[in-house]
C-alpha positions in Angstrom: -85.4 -174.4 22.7 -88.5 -176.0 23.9 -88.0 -179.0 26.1 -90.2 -181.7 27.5 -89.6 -184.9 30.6 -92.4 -186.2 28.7 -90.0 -187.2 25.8 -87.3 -188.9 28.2 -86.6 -192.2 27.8 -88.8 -192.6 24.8 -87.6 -193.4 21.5 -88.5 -191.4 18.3 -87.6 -191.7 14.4 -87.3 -188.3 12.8 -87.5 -188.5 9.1 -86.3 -185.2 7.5 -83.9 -183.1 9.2 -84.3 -179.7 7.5 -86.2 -176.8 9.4 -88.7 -178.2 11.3 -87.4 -182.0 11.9 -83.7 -181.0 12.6 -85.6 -178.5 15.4 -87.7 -181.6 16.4 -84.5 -183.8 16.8 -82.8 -181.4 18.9 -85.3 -180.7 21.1 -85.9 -184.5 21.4 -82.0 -184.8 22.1 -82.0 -182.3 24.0 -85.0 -183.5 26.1 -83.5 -187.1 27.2 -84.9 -189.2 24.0 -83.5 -191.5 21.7 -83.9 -190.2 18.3 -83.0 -192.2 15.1 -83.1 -189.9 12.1 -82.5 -189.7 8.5 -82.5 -187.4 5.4 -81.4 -188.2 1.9 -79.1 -184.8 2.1 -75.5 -185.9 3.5 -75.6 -182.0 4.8 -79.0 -181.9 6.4 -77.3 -185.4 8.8 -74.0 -183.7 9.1 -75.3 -181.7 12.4 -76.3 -185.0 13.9 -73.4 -187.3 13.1 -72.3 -189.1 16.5 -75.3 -187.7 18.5 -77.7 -189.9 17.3 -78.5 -193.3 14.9 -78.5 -192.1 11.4 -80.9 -194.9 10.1 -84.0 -194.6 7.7 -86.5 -195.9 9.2 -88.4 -197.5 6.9 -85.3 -200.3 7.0 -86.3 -200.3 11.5 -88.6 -202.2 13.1 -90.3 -199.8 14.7 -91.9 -201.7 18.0 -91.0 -199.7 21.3 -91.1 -196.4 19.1 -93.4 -193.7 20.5 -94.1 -192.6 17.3 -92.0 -191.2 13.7 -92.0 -187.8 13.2 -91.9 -186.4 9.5 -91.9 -183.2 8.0 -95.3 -181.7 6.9 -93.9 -182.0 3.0 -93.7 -185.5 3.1 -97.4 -186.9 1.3 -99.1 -189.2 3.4 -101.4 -190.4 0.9 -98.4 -191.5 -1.2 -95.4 -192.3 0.9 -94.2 -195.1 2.4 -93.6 -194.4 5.9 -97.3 -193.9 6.6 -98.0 -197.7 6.2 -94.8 -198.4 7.4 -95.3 -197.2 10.6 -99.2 -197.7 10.9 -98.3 -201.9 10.6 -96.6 -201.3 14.3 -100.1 -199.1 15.5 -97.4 -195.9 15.5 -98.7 -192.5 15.2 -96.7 -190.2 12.5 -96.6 -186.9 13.9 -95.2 -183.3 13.0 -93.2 -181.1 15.4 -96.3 -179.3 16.6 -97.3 -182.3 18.1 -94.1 -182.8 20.5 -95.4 -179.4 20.9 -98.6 -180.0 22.3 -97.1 -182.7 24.2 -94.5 -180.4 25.8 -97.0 -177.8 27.1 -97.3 -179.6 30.6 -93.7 -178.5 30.7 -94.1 -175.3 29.7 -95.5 -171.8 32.4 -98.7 -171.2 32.4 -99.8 -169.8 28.6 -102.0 -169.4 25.7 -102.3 -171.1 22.0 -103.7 -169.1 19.0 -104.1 -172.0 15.9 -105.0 -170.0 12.8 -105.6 -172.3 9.5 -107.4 -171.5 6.0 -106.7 -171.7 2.5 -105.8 -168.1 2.3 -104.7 -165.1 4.2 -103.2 -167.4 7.4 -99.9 -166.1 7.6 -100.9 -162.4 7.2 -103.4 -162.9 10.1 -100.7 -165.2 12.2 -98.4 -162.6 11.8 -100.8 -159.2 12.5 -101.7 -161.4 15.6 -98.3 -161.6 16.7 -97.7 -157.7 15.9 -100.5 -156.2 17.8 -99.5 -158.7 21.0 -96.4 -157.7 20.7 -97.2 -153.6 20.8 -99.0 -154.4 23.8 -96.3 -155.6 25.3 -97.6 -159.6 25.6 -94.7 -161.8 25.4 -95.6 -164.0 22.3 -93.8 -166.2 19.8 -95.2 -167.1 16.2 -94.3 -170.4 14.4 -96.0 -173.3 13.2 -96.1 -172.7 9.1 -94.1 -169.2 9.6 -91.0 -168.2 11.1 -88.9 -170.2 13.0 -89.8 -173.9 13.7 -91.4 -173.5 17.3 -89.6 -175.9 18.9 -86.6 -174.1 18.3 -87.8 -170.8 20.0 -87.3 -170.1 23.7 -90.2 -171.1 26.0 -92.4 -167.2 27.0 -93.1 -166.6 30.6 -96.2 -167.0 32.6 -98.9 -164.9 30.8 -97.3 -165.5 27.1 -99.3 -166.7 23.8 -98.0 -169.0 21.4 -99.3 -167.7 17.5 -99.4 -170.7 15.4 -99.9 -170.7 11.8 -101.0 -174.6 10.7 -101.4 -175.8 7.5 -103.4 -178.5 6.5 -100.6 -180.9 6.6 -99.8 -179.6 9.8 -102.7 -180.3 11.2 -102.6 -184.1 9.3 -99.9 -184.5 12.2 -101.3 -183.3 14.7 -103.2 -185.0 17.7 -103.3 -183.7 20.8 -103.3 -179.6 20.1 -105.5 -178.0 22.6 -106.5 -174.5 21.2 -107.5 -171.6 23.5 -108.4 -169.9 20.3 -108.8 -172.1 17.0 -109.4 -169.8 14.3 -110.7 -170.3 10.4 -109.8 -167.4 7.9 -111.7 -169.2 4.9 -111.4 -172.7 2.5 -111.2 -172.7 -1.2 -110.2 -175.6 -3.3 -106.5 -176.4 -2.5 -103.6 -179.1 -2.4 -106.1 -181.8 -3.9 -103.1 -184.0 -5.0 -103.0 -184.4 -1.3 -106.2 -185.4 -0.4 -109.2 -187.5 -2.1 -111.4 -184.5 -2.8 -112.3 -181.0 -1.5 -114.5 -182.3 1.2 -111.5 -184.0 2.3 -109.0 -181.1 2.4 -112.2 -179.1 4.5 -112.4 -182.0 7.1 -108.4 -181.6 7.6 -109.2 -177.6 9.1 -112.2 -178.9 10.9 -110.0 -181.2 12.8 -108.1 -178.5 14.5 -111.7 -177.6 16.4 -112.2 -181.4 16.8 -108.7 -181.1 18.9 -109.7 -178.5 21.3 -111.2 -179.4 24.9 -112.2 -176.0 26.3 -111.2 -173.2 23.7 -113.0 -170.9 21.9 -114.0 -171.8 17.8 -113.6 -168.7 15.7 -114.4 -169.1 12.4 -114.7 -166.3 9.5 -118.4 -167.0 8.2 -118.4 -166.2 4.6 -117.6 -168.9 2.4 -120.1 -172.1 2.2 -117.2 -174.6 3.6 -116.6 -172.6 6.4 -120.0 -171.4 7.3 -120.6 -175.8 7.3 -118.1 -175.9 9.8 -119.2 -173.3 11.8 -123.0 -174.5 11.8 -121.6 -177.7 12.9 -120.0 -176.5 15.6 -122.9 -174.5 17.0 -124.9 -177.9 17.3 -121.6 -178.9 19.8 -122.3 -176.2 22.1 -118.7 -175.1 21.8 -117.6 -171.3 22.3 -118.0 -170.2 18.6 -117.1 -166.5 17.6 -118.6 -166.0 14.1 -116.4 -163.0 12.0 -117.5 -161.5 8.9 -115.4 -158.9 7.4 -117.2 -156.3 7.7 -116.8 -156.8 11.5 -113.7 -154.2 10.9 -115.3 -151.2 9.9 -118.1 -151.9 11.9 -115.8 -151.8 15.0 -114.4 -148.5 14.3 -110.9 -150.2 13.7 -110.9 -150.0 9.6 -109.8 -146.5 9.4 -106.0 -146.0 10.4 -105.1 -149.9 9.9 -101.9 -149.6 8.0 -101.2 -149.6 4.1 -100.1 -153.6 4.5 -103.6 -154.3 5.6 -105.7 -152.5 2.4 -107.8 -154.7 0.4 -110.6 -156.2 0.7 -108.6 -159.7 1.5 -107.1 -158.0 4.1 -110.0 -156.4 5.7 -110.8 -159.9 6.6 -107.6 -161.2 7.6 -107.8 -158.2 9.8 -110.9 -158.5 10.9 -110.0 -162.1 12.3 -106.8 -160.8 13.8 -109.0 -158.4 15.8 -111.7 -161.0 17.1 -108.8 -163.2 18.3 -107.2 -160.4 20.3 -110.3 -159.4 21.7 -110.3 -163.5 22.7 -107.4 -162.9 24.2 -108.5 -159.8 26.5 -107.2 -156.7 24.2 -108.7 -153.5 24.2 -110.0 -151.8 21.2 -107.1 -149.4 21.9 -104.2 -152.1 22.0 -105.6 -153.4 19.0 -105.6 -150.1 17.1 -102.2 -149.5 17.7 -101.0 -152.9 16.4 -103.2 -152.4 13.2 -101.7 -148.8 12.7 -98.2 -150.1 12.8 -98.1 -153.5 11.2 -95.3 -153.5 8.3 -96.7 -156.2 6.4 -94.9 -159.5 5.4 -92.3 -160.6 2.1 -93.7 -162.0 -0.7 -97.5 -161.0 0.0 -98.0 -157.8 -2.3 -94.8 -156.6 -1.7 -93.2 -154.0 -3.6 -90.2 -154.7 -5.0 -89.7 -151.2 -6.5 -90.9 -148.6 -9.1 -88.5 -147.9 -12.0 -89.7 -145.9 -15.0 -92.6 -145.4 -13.3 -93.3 -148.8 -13.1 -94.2 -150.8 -10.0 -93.2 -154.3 -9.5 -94.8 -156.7 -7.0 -93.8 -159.9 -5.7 -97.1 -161.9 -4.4 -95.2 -165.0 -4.7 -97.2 -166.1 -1.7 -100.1 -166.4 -3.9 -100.2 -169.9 -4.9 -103.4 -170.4 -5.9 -106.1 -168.8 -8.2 -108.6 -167.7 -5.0 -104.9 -166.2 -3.4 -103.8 -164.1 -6.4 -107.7 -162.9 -7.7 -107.0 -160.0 -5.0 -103.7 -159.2 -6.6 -105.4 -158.9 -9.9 -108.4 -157.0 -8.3 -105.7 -154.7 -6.7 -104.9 -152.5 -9.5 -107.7 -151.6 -11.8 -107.7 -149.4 -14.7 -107.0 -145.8 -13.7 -108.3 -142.8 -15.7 -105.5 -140.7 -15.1 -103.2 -144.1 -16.7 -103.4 -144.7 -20.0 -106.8 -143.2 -20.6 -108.1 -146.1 -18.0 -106.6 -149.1 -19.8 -105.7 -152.3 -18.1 -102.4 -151.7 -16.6 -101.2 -155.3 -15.0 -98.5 -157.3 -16.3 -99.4 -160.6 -14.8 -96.1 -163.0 -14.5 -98.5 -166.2 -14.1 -97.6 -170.2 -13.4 -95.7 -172.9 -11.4 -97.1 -175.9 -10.3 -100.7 -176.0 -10.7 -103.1 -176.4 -8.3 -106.2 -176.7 -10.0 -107.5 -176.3 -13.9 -108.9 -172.9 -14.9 -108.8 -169.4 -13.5 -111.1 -169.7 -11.2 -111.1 -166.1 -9.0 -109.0 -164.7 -11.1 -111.2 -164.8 -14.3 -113.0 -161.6 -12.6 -110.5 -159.5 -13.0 -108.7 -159.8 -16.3 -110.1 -156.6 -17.8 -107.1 -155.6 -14.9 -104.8 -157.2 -17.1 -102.6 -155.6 -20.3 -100.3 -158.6 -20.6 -99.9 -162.1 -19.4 -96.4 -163.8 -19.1 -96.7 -167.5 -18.6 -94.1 -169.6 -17.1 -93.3 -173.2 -15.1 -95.2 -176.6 -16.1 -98.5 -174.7 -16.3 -97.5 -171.4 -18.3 -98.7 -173.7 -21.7 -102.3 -174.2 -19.7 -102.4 -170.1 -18.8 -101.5 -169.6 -22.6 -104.7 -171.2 -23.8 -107.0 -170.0 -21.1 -105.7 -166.4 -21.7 -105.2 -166.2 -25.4 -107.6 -164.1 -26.9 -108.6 -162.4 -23.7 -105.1 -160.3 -23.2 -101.8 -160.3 -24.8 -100.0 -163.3 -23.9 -96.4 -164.0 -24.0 -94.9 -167.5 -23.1 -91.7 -167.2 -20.8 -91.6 -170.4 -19.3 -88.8 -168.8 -17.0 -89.4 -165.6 -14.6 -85.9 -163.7 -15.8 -87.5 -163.7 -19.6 -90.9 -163.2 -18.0 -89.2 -160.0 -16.2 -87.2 -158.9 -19.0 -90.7 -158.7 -21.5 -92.5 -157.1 -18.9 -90.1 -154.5 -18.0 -89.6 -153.8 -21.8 -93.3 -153.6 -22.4 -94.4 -151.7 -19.1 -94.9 -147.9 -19.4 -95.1 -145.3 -16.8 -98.5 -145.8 -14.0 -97.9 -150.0 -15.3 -97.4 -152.6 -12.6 -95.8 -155.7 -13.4 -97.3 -158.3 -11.4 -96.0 -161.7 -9.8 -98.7 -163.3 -8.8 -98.1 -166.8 -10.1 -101.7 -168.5 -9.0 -99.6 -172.0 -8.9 -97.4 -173.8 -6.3 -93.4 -173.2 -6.9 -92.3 -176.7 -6.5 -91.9 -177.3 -10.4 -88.9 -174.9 -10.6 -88.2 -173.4 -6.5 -87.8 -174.9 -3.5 -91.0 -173.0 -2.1 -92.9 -169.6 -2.7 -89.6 -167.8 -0.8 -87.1 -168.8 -3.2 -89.0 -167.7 -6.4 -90.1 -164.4 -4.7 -86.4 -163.7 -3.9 -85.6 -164.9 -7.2 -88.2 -162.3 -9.1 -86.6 -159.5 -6.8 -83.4 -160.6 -7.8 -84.4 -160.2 -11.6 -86.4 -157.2 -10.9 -82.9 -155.9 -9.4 -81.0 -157.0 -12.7 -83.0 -155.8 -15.4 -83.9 -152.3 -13.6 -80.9 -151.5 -11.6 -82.8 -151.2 -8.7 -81.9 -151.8 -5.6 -84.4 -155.0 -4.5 -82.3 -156.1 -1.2 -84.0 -153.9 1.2 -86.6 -156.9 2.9 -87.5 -153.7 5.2 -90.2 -152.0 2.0 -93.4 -151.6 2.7 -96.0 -153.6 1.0 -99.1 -152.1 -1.0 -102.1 -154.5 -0.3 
């Protein structure tokens, strides 16, 4: 657990004690503070019965707080503790900044902030991998793994690898960066912000937080290359990347089967400009490319069964995120005399209207199976472009798949949409498609150890 003086003495609400806020209360506990918190689950406040208030606080006044921290799921633009707490001149913060604010606690180290729409955790995590086979003591958290607070403080020398979301970052104030990295922006979580430009100006602001780090920003989308021109004027350290930084390198060949695709040539390709930021060699890096297994629910194969492979990219939740699923698996002459091949398990929450990315690659597609609150909107789109079959639920969308597939098929979750309509996040409904996967083929789908394709 990571501990702070700084939080001694000072008093804290903590508004959500699942994951990340029961971490934050411990460690506030744990460092001297007073903590009030509250969650509308009698079993999420069971832990911290008699060892702290139990009080909501939008029923406190909050003067004398130092500020109420909430988890990053909790909608600023529409809840109530925001103004609640702004009426006192209070921050409301996340548990990466007590973070930040612990690091004067901490031995001497390093902090890696990775955000973007898509391919963060993938390049978090290959971060983490290739430190790791060079023997640097690191840690990942942030929007993956563990809640960081919760981990054990690394040695002199070692490199915290942060994944932050959007709403992380929302939270955040005080995050100094060594290396602040940008995989790419595409239109997401706009019932969360105003517009686009808004969401965009949320990434920006992890640059906006560093003092002396180095910028790092992946140059090929217009949103991002705005940033990075922006930054240039500053005179901060800016490292451009470009995808095809990787094969220009020499590192492209021998990176392992997790990291094929054009999608994750450029996660890749960020993962190696950071460790290079970080003083790798070529040769270090190489190694950690070579041998990086590749994450659940991001193109992860389930199985094959009759011939069939099924995929759970339950990660994917958004069109931009699942168009490289899609592109993944074209038509193969030696299948089906080349035909489309994909059965496409599509819908959740949705994100956005239309197909966007993923309207390129439908000719991939033999069958669509719709399901969640925006199978019906999917339905139309599709109709008349493949053969669509309205589910609603993924054990009937995996059943008609698996009936339908034939041998050199692959049947496809790659939902384009958010989970929250039906799961608790992207996990549970990847576990749950294994689970079905496991059920209607007799596979064995427990194994989180398989290797992922792409």
């Amino acid at each position: 657990m990571i501990l702070s003086s700084a939080f001694r003495n000072k008093r804290f609400a903590v508004l959500g004690l699942a994951r990340s806020g029961a971490a934050a209360a411990e460690a506030l506990i744990a460092s001297g503070a007073e903590v009030i918190g509250w969650d509308r689950q009698d079993i999420a406040r069971e832990p911290f019965e008699g060892r702290c208030r139990l009080i909501d606080p939008l029923e406190l006044d909050l003067t004398g707080f130092a500020g109420v921290v909430v988890s990053p799921g909790v909608p600023l633009n529409s809840h109530p503790i925001g103004p609640h707490t702004w009426q006192y001149s209070l921050p409301v913060i996340g548990d990466i900044e007590l973070f930040a604010q612990a690091r004067a606690s901490l031995p001497p180290h390093k902090v890696v902030g990775i955000t973007g729409t898509n391919g963060k955790s993938t390049t978090t995590a290959l971060v983490h991998h290739i430190l790791s086979q060079a023997g640097v003591p690191c840690v990942m958290g942030g929007n993956i793994g563990d809640p960081i607070l919760a981990q054990e403080p690394l040695p002199e020398g070692g490199v915290y690898v942060l994944e932050l979301s959007s709403f992380q970052i929302d939270l955040t104030f005080t995050l100094d960066c060594d290396v602040a990295a940008l995989t790419n922006i595409t239109p997401d979580h706009l019932d969360r912000y105003a517009d686009f430009a808004a969401y965009a100006a949320s990434k920006e602001r992890l640059f906006a937080m560093q003092v002396n780090g180095t910028a790092l920003v992946c140059d090929e989308d217009a949103p991002s290359h705005a940033i990075a021109e922006r930054l240039a004027v500053t005179g901060k350290p800016l490292v451009r990347v470009k995808t095809g930084d990787l094969a220009a390198s020499g590192l492209a060949e021998g990176r392992s089967a997790a990291l094929a695709g054009p999608h994750n040539a450029q996660n890749a390709a960020v993962a190696v400009a950071i460790c290079r930021q970080l003083g790798l060699t070529d040769a270090q890096i190489a190694t950690g490319l070579a041998t990086y297994p590749g994450l659940p629910h991001r193109m992860e194969r389930v199985c094959v069964a009759g011939g069939v492979t099924y995929i759970n990219d339950s990660k994917a939740t958004n069109t931009a995120s699942a168009a490289p699923a899609l592109a993944a698996f074209p038509p193969d002459p030696a299948v089906h005399g080349g035909g489309p091949r994909i059965h496409w398990i599509v819908g959740g929450l949705p994100k956005e209207d239309g197909l966007g990315a993923c309207s390129d690659h439908i000719a991939n597609v033999a069958a669509a199976y719709t399901i969640g609150e925006a199978g019906p909107m999917f339905a139309d789109l599709l109709d008349g472009h493949v053969q669509v079959e309205r589910c609603e639920l993924i054990s009937e969308a995996v059943r008609r798949a698996a009936d339908a597939a034939r041998p050199g098929d692959v049947v496809l979750l790659s939902p384009a949409c958010a989970s929250y309509d039906q799961f608790r996040d992207y996990e549970k409904r990847g576990h749950h498609f294994r689970q079905m996967v496991g059920v209607i083929t007799g596979c064995d789908t427990d194994d989180s150890s398989r290797s992922n394709l792409v």
